[in-house]
C-alpha positions as CSV (number, residue, x, y, z in Angstrom):
1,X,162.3,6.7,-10.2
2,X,165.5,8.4,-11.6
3,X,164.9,6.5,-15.6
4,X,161.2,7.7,-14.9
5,X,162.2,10.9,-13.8
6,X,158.6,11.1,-11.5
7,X,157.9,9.6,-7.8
8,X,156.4,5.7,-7.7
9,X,153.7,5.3,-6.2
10,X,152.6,1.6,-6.6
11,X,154.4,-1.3,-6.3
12,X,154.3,-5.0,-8.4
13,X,155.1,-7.8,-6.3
14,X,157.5,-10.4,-7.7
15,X,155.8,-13.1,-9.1
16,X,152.4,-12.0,-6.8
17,X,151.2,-15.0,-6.0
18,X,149.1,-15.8,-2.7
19,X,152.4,-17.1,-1.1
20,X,154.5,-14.5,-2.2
21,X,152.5,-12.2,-1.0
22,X,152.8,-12.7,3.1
23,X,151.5,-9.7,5.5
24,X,155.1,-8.6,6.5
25,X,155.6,-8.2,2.7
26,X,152.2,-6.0,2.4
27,X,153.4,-4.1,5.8
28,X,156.9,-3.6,3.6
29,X,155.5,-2.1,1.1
30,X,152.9,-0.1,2.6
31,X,156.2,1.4,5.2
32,X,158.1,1.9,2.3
33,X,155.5,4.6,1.2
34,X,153.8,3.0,-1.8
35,X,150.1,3.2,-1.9
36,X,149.4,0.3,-3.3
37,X,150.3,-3.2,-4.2
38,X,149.5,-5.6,-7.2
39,X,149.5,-9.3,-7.2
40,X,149.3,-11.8,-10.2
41,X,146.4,-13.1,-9.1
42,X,142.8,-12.8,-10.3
43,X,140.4,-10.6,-8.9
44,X,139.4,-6.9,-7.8
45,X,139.9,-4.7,-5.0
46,X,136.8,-2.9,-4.0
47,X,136.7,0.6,-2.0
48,X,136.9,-1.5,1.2
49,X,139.6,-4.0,-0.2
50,X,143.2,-4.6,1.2
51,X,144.9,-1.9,-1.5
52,X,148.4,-4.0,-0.9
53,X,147.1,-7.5,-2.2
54,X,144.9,-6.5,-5.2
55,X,144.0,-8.5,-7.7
56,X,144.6,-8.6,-11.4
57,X,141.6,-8.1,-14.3
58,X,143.1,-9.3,-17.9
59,X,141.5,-7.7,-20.8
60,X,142.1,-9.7,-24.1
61,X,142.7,-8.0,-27.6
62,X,138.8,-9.4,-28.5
63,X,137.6,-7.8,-25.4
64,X,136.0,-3.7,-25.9
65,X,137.1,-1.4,-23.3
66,X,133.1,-1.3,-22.9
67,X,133.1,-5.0,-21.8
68,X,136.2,-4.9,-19.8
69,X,134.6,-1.8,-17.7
70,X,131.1,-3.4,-17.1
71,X,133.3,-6.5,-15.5
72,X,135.8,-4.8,-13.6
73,X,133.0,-2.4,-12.4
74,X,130.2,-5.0,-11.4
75,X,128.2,-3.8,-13.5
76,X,128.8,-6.9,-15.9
77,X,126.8,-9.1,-13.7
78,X,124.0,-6.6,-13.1
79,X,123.5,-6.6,-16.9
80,X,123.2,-10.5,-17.3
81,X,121.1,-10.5,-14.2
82,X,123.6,-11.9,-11.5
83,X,122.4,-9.2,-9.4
């Protein structure tokens, strides 16, 4: 916060994966005020999701920001027809 000069508000866990991320290390970040947690793993957090164990979307340098939104937004699948 002091390099950044601003307040942060969201945390990266180390190394994120499933077993790195216990609840008692969610309930430590959440008490030490972030608002939000990242893992390394794959996936996204909805409006309903846990916002201390959200998932990761990658977006490749051949991907369009177009293409990356329809997937992270569901609206991917509703265009092929998943939906």
């Amino acid at each position: 916060e002091a390099e950044l000069a601003r307040p942060v508000l969201d945390f990266c866990y180390p190394y994120g994966r499933r077993v790195d991320v216990s609840p008692a290390a969610a309930a430590a970040a959440r008490e030490a005020g972030y608002r939000s947690a990242v893992t390394s793993q794959t996936g996204i957090c909805g409006p309903l999701g846990d916002a201390y164990r959200i998932g990761r979307v990658g977006l490749t340098s051949r991907e369009a920001e177009p293409a990356f939104t329809a997937r992270v937004t569901g609206w991917g699948a509703f265009l092929r027809g998943d939906l």
